[in-house]
VOGU-3710 file (C-alpha; in Angstrom, 3 decimals, decimal comma):
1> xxxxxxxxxx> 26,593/-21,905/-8,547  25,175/-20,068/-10,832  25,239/-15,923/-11,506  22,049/-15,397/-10,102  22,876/-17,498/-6,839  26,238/-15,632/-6,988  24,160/-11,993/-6,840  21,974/-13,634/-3,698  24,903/-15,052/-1,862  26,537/-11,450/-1,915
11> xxxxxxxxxx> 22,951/-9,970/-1,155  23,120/-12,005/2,125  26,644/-11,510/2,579  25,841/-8,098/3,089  22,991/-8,538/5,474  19,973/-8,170/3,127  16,886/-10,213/5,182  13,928/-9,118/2,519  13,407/-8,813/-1,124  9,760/-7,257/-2,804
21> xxxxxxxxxx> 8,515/-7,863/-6,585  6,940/-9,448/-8,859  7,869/-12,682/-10,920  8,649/-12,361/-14,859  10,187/-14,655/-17,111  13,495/-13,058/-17,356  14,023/-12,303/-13,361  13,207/-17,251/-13,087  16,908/-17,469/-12,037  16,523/-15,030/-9,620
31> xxxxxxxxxx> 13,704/-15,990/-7,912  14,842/-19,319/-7,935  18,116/-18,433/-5,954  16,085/-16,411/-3,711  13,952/-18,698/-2,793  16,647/-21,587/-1,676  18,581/-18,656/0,265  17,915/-16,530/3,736  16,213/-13,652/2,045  12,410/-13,520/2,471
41> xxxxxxxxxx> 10,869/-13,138/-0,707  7,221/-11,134/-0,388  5,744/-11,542/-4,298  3,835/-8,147/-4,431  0,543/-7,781/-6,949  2,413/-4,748/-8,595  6,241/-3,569/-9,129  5,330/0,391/-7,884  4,108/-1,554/-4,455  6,953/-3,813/-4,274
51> xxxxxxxxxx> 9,732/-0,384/-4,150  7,686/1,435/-2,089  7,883/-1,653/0,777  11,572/-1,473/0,052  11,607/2,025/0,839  9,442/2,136/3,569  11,572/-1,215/5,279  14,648/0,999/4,480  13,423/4,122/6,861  12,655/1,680/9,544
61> xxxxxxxxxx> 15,775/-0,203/10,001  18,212/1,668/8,402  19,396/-0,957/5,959  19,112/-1,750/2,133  15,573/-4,241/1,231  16,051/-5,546/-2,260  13,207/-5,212/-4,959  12,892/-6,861/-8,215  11,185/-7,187/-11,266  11,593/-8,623/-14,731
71> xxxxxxxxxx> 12,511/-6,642/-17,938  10,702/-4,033/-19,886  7,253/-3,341/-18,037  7,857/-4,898/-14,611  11,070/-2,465/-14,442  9,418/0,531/-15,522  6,442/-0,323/-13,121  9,322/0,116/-10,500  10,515/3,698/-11,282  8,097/5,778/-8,801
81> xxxxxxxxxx> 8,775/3,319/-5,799  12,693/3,818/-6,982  12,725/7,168/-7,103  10,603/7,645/-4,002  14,040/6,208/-2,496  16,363/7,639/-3,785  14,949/11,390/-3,077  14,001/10,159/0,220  17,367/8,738/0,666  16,090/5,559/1,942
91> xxxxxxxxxx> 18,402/2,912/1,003  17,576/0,276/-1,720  18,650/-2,429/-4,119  16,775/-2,538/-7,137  17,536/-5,862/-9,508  15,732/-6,045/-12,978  15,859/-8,984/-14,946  17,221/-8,288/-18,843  17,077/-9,960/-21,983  19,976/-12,009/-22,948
101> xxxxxxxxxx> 23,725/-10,075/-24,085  23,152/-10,424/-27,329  19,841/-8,426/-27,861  21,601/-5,926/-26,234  23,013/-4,110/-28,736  19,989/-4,496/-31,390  17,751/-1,274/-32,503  14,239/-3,262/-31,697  13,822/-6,537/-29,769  10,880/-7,382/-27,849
111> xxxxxxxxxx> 10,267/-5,693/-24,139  13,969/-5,061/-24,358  14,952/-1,245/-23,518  18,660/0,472/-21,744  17,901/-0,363/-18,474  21,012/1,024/-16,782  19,923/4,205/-18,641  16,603/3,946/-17,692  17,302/3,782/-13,587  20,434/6,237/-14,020
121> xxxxxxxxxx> 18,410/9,573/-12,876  17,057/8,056/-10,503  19,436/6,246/-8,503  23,204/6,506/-7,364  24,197/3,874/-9,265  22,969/1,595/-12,353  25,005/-0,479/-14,400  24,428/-3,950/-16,638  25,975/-6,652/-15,867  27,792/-8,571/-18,715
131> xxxxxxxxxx> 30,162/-11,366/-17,225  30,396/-13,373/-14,185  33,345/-11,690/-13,064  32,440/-8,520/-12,748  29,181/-9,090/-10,451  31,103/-9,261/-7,029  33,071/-6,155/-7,829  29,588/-3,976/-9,039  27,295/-5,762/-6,266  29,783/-4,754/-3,628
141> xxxxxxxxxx> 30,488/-0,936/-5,440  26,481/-0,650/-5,058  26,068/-1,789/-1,856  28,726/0,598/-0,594  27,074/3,375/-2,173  23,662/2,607/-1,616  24,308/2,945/2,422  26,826/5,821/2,165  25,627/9,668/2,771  23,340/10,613/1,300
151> xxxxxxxxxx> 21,828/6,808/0,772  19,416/6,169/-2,031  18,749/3,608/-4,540  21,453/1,893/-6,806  20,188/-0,681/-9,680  21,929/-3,512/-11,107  20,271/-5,136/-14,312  21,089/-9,035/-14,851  20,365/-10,560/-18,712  18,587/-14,069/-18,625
161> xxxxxxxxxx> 21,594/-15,636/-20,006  23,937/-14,051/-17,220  22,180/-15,227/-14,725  22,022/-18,855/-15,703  25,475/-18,976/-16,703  27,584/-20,841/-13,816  30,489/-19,349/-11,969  32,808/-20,801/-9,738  33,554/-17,287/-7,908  32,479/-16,984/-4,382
171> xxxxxxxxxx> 30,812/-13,396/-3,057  32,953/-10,601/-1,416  31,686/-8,569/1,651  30,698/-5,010/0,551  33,286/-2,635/3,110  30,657/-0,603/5,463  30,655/3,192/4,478  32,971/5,134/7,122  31,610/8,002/9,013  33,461/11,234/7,995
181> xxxxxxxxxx> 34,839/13,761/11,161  33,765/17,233/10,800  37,556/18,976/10,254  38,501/21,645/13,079  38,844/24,640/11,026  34,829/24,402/10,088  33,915/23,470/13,743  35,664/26,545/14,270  33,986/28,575/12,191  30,509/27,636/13,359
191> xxxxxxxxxx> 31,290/28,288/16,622  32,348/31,907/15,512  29,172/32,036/13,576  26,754/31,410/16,301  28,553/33,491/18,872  27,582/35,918/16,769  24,359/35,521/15,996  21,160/37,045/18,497  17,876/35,599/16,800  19,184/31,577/15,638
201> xxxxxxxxxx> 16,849/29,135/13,935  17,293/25,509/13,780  16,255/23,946/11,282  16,484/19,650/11,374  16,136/17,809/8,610  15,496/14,005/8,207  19,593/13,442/7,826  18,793/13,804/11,754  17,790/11,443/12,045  19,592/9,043/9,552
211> xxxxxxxxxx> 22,505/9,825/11,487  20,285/8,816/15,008  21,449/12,321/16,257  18,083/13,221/17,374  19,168/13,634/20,906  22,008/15,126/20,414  20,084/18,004/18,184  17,803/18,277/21,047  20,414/18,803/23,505  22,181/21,058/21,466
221> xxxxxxxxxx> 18,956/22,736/20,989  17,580/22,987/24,669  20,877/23,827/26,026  21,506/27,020/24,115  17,593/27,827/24,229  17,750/28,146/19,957  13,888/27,478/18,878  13,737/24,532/16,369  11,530/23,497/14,090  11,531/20,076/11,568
231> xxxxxxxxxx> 10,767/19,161/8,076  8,193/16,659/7,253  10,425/14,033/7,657  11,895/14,952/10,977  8,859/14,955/13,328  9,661/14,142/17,204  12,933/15,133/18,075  11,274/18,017/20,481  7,945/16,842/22,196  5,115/18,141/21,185
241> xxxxxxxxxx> 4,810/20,560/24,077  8,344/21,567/24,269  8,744/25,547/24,320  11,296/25,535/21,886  9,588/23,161/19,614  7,880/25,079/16,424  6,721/22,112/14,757  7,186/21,705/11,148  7,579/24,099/8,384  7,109/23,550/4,653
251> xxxxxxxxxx> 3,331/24,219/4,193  2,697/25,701/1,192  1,065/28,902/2,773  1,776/31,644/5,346  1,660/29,810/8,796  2,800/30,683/12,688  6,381/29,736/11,769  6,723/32,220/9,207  6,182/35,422/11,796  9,598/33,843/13,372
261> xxxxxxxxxx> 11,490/32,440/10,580  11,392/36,289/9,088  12,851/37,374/11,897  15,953/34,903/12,122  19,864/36,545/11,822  21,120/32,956/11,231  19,648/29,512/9,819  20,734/26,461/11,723  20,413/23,653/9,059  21,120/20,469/10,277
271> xxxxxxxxxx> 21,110/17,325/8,246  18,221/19,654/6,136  17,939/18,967/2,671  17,054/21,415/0,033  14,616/18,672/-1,373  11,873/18,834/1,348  11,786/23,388/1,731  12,829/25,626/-0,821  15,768/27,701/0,762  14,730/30,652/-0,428
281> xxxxxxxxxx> 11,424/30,393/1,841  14,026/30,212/4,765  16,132/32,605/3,898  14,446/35,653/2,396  15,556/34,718/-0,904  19,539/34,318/0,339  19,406/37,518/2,372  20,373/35,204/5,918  23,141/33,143/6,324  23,357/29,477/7,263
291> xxxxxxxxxx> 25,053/27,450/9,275  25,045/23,716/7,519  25,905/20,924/9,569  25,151/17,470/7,861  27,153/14,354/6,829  28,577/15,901/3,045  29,336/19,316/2,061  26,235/22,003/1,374  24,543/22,140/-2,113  25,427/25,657/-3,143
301> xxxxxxxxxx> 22,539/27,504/-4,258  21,935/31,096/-4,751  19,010/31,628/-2,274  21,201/29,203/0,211  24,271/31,003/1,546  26,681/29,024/3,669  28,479/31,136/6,112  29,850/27,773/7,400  29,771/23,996/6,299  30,513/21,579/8,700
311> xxxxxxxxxx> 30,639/18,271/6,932  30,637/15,068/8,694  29,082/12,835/11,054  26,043/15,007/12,445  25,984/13,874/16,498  29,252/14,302/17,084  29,239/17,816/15,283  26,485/18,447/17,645  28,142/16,796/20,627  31,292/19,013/20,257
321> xxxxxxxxxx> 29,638/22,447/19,503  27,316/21,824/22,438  30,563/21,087/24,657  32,136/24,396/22,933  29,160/26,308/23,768  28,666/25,586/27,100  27,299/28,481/29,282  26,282/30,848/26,562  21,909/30,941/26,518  20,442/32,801/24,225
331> xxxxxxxxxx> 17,384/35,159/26,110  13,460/34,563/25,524  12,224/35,376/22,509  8,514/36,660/22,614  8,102/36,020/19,191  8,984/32,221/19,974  6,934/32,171/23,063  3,998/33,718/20,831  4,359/31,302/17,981  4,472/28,053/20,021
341> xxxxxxxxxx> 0,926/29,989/22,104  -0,831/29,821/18,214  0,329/26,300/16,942  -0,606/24,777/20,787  -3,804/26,442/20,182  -4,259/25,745/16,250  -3,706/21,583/16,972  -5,893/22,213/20,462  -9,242/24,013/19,307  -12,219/21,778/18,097
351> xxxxxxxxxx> -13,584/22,604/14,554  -16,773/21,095/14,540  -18,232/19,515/11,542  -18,459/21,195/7,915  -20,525/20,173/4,456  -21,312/16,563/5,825  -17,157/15,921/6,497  -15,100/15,948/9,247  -12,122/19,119/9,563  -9,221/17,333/9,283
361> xxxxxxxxxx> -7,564/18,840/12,830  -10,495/17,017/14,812  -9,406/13,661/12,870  -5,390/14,003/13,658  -6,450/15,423/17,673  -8,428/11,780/17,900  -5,852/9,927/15,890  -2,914/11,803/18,558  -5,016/10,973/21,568  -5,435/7,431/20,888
371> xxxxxxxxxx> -1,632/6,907/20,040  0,381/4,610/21,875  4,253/5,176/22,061  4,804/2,218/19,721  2,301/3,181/16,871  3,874/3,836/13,884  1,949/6,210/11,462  2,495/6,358/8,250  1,082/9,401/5,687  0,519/9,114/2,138
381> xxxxxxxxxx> 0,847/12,086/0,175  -2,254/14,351/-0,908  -4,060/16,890/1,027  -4,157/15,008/4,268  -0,275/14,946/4,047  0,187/18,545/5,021  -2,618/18,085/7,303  -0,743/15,336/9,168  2,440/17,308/9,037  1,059/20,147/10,762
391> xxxxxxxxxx> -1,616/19,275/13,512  0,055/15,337/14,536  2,815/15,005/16,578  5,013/12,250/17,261  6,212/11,177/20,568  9,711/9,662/18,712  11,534/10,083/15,432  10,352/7,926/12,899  6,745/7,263/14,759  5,252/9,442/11,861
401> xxxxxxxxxx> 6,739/8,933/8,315  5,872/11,078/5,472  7,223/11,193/2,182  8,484/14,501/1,450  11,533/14,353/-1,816  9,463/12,821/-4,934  6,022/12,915/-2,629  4,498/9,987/-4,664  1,064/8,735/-4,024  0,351/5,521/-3,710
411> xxxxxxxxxx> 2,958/4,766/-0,481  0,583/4,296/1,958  -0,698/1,093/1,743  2,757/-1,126/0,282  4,399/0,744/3,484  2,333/-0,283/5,740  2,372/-3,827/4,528  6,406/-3,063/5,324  5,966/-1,990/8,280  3,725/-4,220/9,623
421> xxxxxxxxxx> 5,673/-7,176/8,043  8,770/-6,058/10,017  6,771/-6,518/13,202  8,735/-3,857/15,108  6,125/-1,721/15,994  2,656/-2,678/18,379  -0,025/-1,161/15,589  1,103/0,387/12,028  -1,982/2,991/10,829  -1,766/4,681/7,680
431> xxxxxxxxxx> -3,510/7,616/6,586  -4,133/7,928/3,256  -7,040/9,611/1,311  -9,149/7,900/-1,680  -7,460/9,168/-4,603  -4,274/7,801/-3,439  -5,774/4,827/-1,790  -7,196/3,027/-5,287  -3,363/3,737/-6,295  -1,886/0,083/-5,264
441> xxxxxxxxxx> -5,608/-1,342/-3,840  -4,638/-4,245/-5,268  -1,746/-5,029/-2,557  -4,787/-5,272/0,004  -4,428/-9,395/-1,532  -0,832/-9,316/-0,278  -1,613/-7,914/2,991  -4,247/-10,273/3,775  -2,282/-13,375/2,515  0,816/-12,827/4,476
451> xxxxxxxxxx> -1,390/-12,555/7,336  -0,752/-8,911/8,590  -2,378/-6,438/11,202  -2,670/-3,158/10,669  -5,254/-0,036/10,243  -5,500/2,335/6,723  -7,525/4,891/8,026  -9,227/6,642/4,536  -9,824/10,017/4,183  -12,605/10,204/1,805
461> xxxxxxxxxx> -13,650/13,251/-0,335  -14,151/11,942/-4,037  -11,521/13,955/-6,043  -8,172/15,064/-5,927  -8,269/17,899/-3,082  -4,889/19,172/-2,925  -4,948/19,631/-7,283  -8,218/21,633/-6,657  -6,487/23,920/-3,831  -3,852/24,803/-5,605
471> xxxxxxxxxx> -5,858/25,426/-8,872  -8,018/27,544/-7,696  -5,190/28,985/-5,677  -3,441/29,994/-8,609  -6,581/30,785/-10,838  -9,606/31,120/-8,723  -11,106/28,198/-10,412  -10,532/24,483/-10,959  -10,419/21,913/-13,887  -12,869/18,529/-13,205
481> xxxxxxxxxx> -11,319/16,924/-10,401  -14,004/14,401/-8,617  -14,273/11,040/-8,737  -16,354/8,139/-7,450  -15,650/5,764/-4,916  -16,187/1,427/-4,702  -18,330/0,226/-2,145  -15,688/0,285/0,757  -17,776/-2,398/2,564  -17,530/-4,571/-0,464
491> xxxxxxxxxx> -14,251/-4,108/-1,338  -12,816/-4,654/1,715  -14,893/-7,682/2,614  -13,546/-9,145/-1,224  -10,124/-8,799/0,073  -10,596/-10,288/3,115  -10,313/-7,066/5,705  -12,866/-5,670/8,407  -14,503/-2,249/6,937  -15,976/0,019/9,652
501> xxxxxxxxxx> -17,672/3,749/8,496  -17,401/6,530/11,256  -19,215/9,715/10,560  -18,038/11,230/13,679  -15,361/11,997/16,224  -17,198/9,667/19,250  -17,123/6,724/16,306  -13,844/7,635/15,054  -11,804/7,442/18,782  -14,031/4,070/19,305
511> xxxxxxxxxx> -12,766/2,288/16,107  -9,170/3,661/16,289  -9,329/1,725/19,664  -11,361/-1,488/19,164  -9,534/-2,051/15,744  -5,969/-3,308/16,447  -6,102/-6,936/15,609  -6,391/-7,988/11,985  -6,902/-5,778/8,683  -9,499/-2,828/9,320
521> xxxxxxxxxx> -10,381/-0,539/6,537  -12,087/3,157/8,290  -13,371/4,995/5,925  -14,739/8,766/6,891  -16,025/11,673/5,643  -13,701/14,507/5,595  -13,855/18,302/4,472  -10,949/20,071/3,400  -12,461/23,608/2,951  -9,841/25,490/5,338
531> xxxxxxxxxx> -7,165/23,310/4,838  -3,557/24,782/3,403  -4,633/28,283/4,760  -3,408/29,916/8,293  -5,679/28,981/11,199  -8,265/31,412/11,836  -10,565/32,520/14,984  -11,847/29,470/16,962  -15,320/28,883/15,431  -18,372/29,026/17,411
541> xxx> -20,103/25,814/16,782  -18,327/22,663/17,551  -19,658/19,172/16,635
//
């Protein structure tokens, strides 16, 4: 065989089923050796697309996608999608295509630039490869490393020449990351910790569910009657109505959670990352201690004070401190019972119509009603991101995924083409608004021609709403930030999808419903006039 059919034989060796991206002239051997092996190859209309399906098809099962591209442009077109990834930790194999060994090394040679220097900040691991016999021994190393905590995004680069070079080596399997056991002293220690404490906070992260602890955490939760709350990334590991359950925090204003987060003697952070909430926001600037329980050790930070790290694998941390803790309840809180009265309320109360849009609270209570248990929702990012993170609720982890590390637009659509593509769940919506929409439009073509069903429910405003918030936010004014808009009708009919306008909640629930077979494009008007600001007195007139 050759290199390149050496690279896909260890890619399947190690259970890789899909690979995204887009063909170039240096990535021919590649392609080739994909296409005569088990891996499904989906060619994608742009690179940024292509990684964000790999990311997306890496939150839902759990394992590494590969995406590809060729040198120079096609790998740079990758690095959002990559990054998305890596700060997501969603595993992923990235393989670029590279001009042959002996360019290398020159100052200036056409579309040729460092590659493995290129990817290095934003993945685990990137390295070149230069000789047959090093491929098993890297492809294995990045495999390994791409799946072990926290997971993320490693990048191999393979030169033309490499890769049609032939090799009579034969792949390796890359050895499965072992799950670390929290040691006994720390256990210890956190145990001590929250005997002592009288007003505990959890707060779960998405390494919660990474690790598939989610019931565990609510157990844990439930039976010590600790109120939790979730990041973006965590949503449903408490039901929506659950007493304990504070929803999400991480909106980038004063909300319900804040009254009872400023009033916490100890922050339970479980499989939290630093990435999605400032610390200090938890913590009064470092003032309250934390308990950290995750897979690896606690970034140390100044606002983020460990009282006690308990490193290793999260359920059975959470298993054995809920055994250890046994019989000790903490008492009602009033200020928990309060908080969970105003966010039932806040996602409850009708809006009513504003400036000729929709409030986007009456969109998510239609989009929640008319959710079956085995919708999967995907949000890109934008205004209607924080709106989705604070008024939807899922029924299950992952039902509702929303990018929270790098918070790249342009996700929505590629991962729902994932998602859909993967066929696991019974409908795949994504909510995206207009400026992000136009981001990877194109990719419409790919959903249509590998014969998908799914619903990208559009958010329409004309300009960048959640720039303009925070500008005039921070200045009381804004720069130009509208846009215009294609003829939705047209465009979707070009690509070959079912458009259907709703200007109101009756249309809205009727098209959510009717909808579920093929590619529909909604579009709808929306207002975002009280959005990122704390939820005032019900209004009066309701549409």
């Amino acid at each position: 065989m050759n290199v390149a059919e050496l690279l896909v034989a260890g890619l399947e060796e190690a259970g890789v089923t899909t690979a995204y991206g887009v063909p170039g002239e240096e990535n021919t051997h590649l392609m080739q050796a994909l296409e005569t092996s088990s891996i499904d190859v989906v060619l994608t209309r742009h690179e940024q697309a292509a990684a964000y399906m790999a990311s997306v098809h890496a939150r839902l099962t759990g394992h590494p996608a590969l995406c590809f591209a060729t040198l120079g442009p096609g790998a740079t077109n990758l690095m959002t999608g990559v990054a998305d990834a890596q700060l997501d930790h969603a595993p992923m194999i990235v393989v670029t295509g590279q001009g042959e060994r002996a360019r290398l090394n020159k100052t200036s040679s056409h579309q040729l630039i460092d590659l493995e220097r290129l990817f290095e900040p934003v993945t685990k691991f990137s390295r070149t490869l230069m000789c047959a016999e090093e491929v098993n021994g890297l492809l294995a190393e990045a495999i390994r490393i791409a799946q072990e905590p926290n997971p993320g995004a490693v990048h191999l680069s393979l030169p033309k020449d490499l890769a049609q070079a032939n090799t009579t080596m034969k792949p390796v399997p890359a050895p499965h990351p072992a799950t670390a056991t929290a040691a006994p002293k720390a256990m210890a220690a956190a145990l001590d910790l929250l005997k002592k404490s009288q007003r505990p906070l959890i707060i779960a992260g998405d390494g919660v569910v990474r690790a598939r602890a989610a019931r565990d955490m609510a157990q844990f939760a439930t039976q010590a009657n600790i109120p939790l709350a979730t990041t973006f990334m965590a949503k449903g590991i408490l039901s929506a109505d659950h007493p304990l359950h504070l929803h999400c925090i991480g909106q980038p204003f004063d909300d319900h959670i804040d009254d009872v987060i400023d009033t916490r003697d100890l922050i339970i952070a479980v499989g939290f990352d630093p990435i999605e909430v400032p610390p200090a926001a938890l913590t009064s600037g470092g003032d309250v201690p934390v308990l950290h329980i995750a897979a690896l050790p606690a970034t140390l930070e100044h606002d983020w004070t460990i009282a006690s790290d308990v490193a290793g694998d999260i359920g059975q941390s959470l298993r054995g401190l809920s055994a250890a803790m046994k019989g000790h309840i903490w008492p009602e809180d009033p200020r928990v019972a309060e908080c969970v009265k105003q966010i039932a309320e806040a996602r409850g109360r009708p809006r009513g119509t504003q400036n000729n849009g929709l409030h986007p609270a009456d969109v998510l209570r239609i989009v929640e009603r008319t959710l079956a248990r085995d919708t999967l929702v995907l949000s890109g990012v934008g205004t209607h991101k924080m709106e989705v993170a604070r008024y939807l609720a899922a029924s299950t982890t992952r039902q509702i995924i929303i990018p929270n590390g790098l918070a790249g637009m342009g996700i929505a659509l590629p991962g729902a083409i994932a998602a859909a593509r993967l066929g696991r769940h019974g409908h795949v919506l994504a909510i995206c608004g207009d400026g992000e929409f136009m981001m990877n439009v194109q990719d419409m073509e790919t959903a249509a021609r590998l014969g998908l069903s799914f619903t990208v429910l559009l958010w329409e405003d004309g300009g960048y709403g959640l720039i303009k918030a925070k500008q005039e936010a921070d200045t009381g004014d804004h720069t130009p930030l509208s846009f215009g808009n294609p003829d939705w009708q047209a465009l979707a009919q070009s690509f070959g999808w079912k458009h259907v306008r709703v200007e109101n909640l009756d249309a809205l629930g009727t098209a959510l419903e009717d909808y579920r077979s093929g590619l529909t494009l909604i579009t709808l008007p929306v207002d975002y006039r009280d959005a990122l600001q704390r939820d005032k007195t019900p209004e009066v007139q309701v549409a």
